[in-house]
N, C-alpha and C positions, 0 to 999 in steps of 0.2 A: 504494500500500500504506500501510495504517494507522503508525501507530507504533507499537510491541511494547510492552502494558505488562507489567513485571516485578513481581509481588505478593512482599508484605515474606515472607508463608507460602512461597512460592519462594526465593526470597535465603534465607531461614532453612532451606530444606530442602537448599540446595544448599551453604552453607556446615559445613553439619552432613557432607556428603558428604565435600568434600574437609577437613574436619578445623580450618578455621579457627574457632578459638573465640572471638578476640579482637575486640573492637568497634571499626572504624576507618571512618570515613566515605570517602576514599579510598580503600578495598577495597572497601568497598559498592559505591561507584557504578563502579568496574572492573569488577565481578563482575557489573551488571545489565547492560553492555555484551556482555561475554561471553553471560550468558542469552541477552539480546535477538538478538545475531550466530547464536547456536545455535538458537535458534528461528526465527528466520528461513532460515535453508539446512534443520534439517527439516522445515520444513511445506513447504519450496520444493521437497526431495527423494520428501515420501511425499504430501503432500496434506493431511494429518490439520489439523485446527483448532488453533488459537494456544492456545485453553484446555485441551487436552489434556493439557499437561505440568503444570497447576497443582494436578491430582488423580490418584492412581498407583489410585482405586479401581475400576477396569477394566481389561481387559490390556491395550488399546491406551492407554492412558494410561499404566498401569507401564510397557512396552517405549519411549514416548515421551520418558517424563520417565528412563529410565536409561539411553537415547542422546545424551540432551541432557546427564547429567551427567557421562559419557565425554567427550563432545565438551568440557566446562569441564578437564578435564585434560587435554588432549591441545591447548587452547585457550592454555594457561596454561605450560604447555612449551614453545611457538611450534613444534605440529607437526598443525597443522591436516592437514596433505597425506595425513600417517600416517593420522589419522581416518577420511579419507574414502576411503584404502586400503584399513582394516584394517576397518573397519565398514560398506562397502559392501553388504556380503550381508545386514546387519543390517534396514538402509533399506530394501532392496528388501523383506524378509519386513514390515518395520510398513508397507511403501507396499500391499502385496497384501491382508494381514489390513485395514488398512481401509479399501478398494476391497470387499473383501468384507461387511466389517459394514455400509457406507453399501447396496451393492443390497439385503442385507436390510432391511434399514430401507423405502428405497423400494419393495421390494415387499411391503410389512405395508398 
């Protein structure tokens, strides 16, 4: 597996999420850790591509990139476990809708 890159327009949208305003380089690179860890267990969970979460301008892209930034607060708590509790139904529904939109596509 590649290495996840994390775009600054990501860092910047997910920091906007949880509320951090403040400029620290050591939050930065905690925070693309985090991305990176979240994106990695969802694409490992639904399938959907790495670039999915970098644009919310399609649904599976918005349901992608507002599980990943659930998953930064629940990351960020040290309750990863609750995440994958409490947002299980979640993964399974973005894992079917884009099982779905890929056959269309393959059959166009």
């Amino acid at each position: 597996m590649s290495a996840i890159d994390v775009s600054e327009a990501l860092l910047e949208e997910a920091k906007n999420f949880l509320d951090i305003t403040w400029e620290d380089e050591d939050t930065d690179k905690k925070l693309k850790g985090q991305l990176r860890r979240g994106i990695a267990y969802i694409t490992g969970k639904t399938g959907v591509a790495e670039t999915s979460f970098e644009s919310a301008s399609e649904d599976v892209n918005y349901r992608a990139q507002e599980l990943l930034f659930n998953y930064l607060l629940y990351d960020r708590a040290g309750a990863i476990d609750q995440f994958k509790k409490n947002y299980s139904s979640d993964i399974l529904s973005l894992r079917m809708k884009w099982e779905v939109e890929n056959a269309a596509k393959s059959d166009s």
